[in-house]
C-alpha positions as CSV (number, residue, x, y, z in Angstrom):
1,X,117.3,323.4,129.0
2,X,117.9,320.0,130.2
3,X,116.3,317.4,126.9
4,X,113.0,315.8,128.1
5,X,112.7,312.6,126.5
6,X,109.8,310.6,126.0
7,X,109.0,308.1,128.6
8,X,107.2,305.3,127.0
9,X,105.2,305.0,123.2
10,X,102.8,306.8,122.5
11,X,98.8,305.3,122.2
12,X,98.5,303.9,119.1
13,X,101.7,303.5,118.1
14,X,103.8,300.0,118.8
15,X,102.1,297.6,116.4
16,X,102.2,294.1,116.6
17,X,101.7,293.8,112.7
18,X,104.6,292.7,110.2
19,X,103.1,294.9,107.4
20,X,104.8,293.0,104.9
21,X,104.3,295.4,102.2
22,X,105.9,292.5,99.4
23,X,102.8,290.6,99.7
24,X,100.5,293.1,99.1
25,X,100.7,292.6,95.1
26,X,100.8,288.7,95.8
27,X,97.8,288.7,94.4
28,X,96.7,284.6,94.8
29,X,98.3,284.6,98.2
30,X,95.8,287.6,99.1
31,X,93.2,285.5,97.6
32,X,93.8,282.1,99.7
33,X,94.2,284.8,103.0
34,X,91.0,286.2,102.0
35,X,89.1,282.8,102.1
36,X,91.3,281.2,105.0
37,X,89.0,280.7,108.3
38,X,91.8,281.5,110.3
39,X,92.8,284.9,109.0
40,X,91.3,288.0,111.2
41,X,89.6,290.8,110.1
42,X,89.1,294.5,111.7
43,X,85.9,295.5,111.0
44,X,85.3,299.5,110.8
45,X,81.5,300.6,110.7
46,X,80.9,304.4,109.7
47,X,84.7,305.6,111.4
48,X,83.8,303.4,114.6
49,X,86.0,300.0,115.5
50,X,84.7,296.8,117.4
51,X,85.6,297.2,121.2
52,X,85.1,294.8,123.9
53,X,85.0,295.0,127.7
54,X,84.1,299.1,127.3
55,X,81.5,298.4,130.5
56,X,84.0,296.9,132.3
57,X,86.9,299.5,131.7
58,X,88.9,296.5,129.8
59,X,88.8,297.3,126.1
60,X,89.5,294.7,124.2
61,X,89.9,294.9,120.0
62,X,87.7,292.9,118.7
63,X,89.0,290.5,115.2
64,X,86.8,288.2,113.0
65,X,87.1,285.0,111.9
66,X,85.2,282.4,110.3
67,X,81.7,282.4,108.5
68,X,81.6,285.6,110.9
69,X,84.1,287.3,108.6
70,X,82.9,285.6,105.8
71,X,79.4,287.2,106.9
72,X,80.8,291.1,106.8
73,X,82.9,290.5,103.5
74,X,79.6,289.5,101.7
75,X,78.6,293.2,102.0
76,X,80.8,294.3,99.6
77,X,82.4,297.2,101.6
78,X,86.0,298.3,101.1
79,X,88.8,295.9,102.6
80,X,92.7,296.2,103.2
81,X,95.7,293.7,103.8
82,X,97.2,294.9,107.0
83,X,100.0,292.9,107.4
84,X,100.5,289.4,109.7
85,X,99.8,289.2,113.5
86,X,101.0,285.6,115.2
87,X,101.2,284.4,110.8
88,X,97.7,285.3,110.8
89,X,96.6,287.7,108.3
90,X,94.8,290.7,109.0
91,X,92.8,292.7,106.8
92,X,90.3,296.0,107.2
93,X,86.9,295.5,106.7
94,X,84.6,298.8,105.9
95,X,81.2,297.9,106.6
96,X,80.0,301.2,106.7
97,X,76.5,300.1,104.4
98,X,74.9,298.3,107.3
99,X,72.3,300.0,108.9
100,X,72.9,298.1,112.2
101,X,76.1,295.9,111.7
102,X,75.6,293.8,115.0
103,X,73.4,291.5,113.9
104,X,75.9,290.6,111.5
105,X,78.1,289.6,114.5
106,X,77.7,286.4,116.8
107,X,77.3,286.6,120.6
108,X,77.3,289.8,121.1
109,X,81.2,290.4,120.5
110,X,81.5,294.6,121.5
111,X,80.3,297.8,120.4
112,X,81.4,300.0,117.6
113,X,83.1,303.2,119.3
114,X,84.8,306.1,118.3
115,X,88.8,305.0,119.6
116,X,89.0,308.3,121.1
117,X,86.1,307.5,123.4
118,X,88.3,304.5,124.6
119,X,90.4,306.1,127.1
120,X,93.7,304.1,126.2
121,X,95.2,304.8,129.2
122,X,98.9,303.3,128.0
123,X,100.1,301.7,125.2
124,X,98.1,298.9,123.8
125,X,99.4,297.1,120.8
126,X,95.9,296.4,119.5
127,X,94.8,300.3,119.6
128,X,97.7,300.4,116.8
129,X,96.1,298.0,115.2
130,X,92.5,299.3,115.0
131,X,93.8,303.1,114.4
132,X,95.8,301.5,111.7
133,X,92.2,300.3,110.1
134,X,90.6,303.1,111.0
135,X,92.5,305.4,109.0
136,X,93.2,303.5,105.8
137,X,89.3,303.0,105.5
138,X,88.9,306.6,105.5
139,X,91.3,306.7,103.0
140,X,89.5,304.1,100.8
141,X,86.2,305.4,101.2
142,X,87.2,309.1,100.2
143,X,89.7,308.7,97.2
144,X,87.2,306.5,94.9
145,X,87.2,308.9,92.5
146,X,90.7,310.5,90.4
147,X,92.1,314.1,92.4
148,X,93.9,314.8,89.0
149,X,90.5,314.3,86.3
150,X,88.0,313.0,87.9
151,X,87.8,309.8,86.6
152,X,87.0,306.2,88.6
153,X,89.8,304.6,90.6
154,X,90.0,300.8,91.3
155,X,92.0,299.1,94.1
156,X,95.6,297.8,93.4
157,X,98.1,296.4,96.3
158,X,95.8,295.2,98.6
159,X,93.8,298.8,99.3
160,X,96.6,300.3,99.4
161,X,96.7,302.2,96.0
162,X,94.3,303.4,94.1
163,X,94.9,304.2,90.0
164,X,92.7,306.2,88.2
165,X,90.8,304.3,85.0
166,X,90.7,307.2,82.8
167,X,94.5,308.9,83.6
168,X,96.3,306.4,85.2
169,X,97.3,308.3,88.3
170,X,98.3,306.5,91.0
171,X,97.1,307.6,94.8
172,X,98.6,306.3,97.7
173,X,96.9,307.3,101.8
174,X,97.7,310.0,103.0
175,X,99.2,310.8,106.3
176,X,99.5,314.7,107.1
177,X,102.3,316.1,109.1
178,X,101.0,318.1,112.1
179,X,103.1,319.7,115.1
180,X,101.8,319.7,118.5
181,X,104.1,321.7,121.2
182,X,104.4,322.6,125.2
183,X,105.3,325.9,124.6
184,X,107.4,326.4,128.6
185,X,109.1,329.3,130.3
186,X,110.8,329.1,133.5
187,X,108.1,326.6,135.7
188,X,105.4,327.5,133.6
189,X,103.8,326.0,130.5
190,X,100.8,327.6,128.0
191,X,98.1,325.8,127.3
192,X,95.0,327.0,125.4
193,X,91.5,326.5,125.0
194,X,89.5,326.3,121.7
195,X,85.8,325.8,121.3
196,X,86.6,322.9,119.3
197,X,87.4,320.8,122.7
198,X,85.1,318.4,123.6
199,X,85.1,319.9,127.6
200,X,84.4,323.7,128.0
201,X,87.6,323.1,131.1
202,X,89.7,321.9,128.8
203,X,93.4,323.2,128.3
204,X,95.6,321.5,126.2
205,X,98.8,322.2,124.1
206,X,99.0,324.0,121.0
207,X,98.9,322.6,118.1
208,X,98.9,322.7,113.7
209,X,99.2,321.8,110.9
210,X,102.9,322.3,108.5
211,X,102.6,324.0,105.4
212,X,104.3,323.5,102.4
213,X,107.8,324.3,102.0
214,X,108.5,324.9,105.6
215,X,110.4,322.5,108.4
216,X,109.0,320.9,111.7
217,X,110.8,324.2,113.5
218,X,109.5,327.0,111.7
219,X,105.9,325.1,111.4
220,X,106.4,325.0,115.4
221,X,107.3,328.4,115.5
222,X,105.0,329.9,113.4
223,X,101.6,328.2,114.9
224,X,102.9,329.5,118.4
225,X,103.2,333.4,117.2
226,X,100.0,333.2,115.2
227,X,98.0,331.4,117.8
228,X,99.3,333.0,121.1
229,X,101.1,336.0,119.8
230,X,104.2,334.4,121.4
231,X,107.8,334.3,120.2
232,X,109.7,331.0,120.2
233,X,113.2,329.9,120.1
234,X,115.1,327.0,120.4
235,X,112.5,323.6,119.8
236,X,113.2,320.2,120.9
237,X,111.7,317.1,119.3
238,X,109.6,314.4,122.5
239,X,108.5,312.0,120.1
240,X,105.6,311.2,117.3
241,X,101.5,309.7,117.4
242,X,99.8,308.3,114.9
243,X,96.4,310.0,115.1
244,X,94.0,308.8,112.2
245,X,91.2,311.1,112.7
246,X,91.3,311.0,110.3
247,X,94.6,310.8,108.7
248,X,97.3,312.8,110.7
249,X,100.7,312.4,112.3
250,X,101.5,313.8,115.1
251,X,105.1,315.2,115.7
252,X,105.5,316.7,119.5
253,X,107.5,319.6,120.3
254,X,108.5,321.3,123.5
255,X,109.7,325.0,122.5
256,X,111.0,327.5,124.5
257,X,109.2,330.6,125.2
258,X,111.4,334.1,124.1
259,X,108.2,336.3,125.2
260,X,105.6,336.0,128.1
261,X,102.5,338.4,126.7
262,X,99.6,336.8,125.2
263,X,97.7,337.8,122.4
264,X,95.6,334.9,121.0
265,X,93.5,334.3,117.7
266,X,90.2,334.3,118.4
267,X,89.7,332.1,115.0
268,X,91.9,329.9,116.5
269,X,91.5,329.9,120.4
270,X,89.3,331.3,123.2
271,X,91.9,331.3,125.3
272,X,95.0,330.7,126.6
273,X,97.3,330.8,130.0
274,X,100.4,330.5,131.2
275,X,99.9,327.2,134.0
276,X,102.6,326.6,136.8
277,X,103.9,322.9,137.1
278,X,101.9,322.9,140.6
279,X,98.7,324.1,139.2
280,X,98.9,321.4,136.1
281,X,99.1,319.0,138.9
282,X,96.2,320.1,140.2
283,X,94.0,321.1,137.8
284,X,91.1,319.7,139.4
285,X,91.3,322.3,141.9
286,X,92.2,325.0,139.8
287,X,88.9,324.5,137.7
288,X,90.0,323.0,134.2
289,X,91.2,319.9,132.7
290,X,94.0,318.2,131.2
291,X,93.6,316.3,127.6
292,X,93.0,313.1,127.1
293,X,94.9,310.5,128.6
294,X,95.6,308.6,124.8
295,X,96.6,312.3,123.1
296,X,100.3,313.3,123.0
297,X,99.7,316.5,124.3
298,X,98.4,315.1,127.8
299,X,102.0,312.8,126.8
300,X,104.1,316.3,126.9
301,X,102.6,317.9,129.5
302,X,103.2,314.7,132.1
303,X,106.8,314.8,131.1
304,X,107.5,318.0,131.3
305,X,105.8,318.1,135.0
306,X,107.9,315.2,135.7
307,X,111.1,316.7,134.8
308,X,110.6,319.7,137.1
């Protein structure tokens, strides 16, 4: 099989930040950031981000400044350095204890939303940027408390550790490996459904998590056979996603298909079909739908349907 490579980055990926981990434990420079009127802040209300121009179909990420920012920080919610954007500092803001938080903001500046709701259609640096905030305020907002005893955790680097009071362990945010793979055969792909898919029409790659102890292959391999029943050989990496709902990574997969007959997990799926190239081009006909237009998995299946 001829390699597909991946045409252009993924949604969320391709930030504009310098991250600029050193600084971090600067801890006056943080300070003098902190208070600076020109430094920008990401505000993140219950897992939602600030989006502008959603009427329109223009979104627009949203960043604070000012008595504005000054405004959210006074709530007391978790916050994060982020790195620099244009020397600007950037930091996360959780504001997640305001019943309403848009009275806290000026001139009617956006709507919280859910990312996914967006419909990035292509790469936009500043989707990086509030997935970025998005998923280390999860992070910060569910690790307050010790995973070895128990014990209280305060803040160290910036938000970016926490250490335990009581036992000194140190936690860091997680990101969790996941493989996601365009299982093909011939001119045809399998897609599945699961009741977990926010359209009932909705067919889309398969996909799981990687288990201890095992590599990206055999993870690839395994979810494919339990899912679908179906046997896979060679795999072939396309390229990565950050995907912070709430703390995953991405890693897609095309694999090659050793068997045709399906037999699926009913825990796991509610269906699944072998799709030609011309019936994933028109779906709409066919009576179901593609993912999302941000997801990797709607990423494989376009180049994959471009390479035949």
């Amino acid at each position: 099989m001829t390699l597909i490579l991946a045409s252009r980055p993924n949604v969320y990926s391709s930030s504009p930040l310098d991250r600029i981990a050193a600084r971090r434990e600067d801890h006056a420079w943080i300070a003098t950031q902190l208070d600076n009127p020109e430094s920008l802040f990401v505000p993140v209300w219950r897992s939602r981000n600030l989006v502008s121009g959603m009427e329109a179909g223009q979104p627009e990420a949203v960043y604070i400044a000012g008595d504005a920012a000054a405004a959210l920080r006074m709530l007391g919610g978790p916050w994060a350095f982020l790195g620099l954007l244009d020397e600007k500092a950037v930091f996360a803001v959780d504001i997640s204890t305001a019943d309403d938080p848009l009275p806290l903001l000026t001139d009617a500046l956006g709507t919280f939303v859910d990312l996914r709701s967006v419909g990035w259609g292509v790469p936009r640096p500043e989707a990086a940027v509030l997935a970025h905030a998005r998923g280390l305020m999860h992070w910060r907002q569910r690790h307050r408390f010790c995973g070895v005893c128990g014990g209280v955790c305060d803040v160290k680097s910036s938000g970016h550790m926490m250490q335990c009071t009581a036992c000194n362990a140190q936690h860091f945010p997680r990101t969790d490996p996941a493989v996601i793979m365009l299982v093909h055969r011939g001119d045809r792909a399998l897609l599945g459904h699961s009741t977990r898919f926010p359209k009932a029409t909705m067919y889309s790659t398969l996909a799981g998590f990687v288990e201890p102890g095992e590599t990206l292959e055999e993870a690839v391999q395994r979810e494919v056979f339990e899912e679908s029943g179906i046997k896979v050989g060679a795999v072939h990496y396309h390229s990565s996603q950050p995907w912070p709902f709430p703390g995953n990574i991405m890693l897609g997969f095309y694999a090659e298909a050793l068997t045709e007959a399906i037999t699926i997990d009913p825990e796991e799926l509610k269906d699944a079909r072998w799709f030609t190239r011309q019936e994933m081009r028109e779906h709409k006909q066919h009576g179901f739908d593609l993912p999302r237009t941000d997801s990797i998995a709607r990423r494989l299946i376009e180049d994959w349907l471009a390479a035949g």
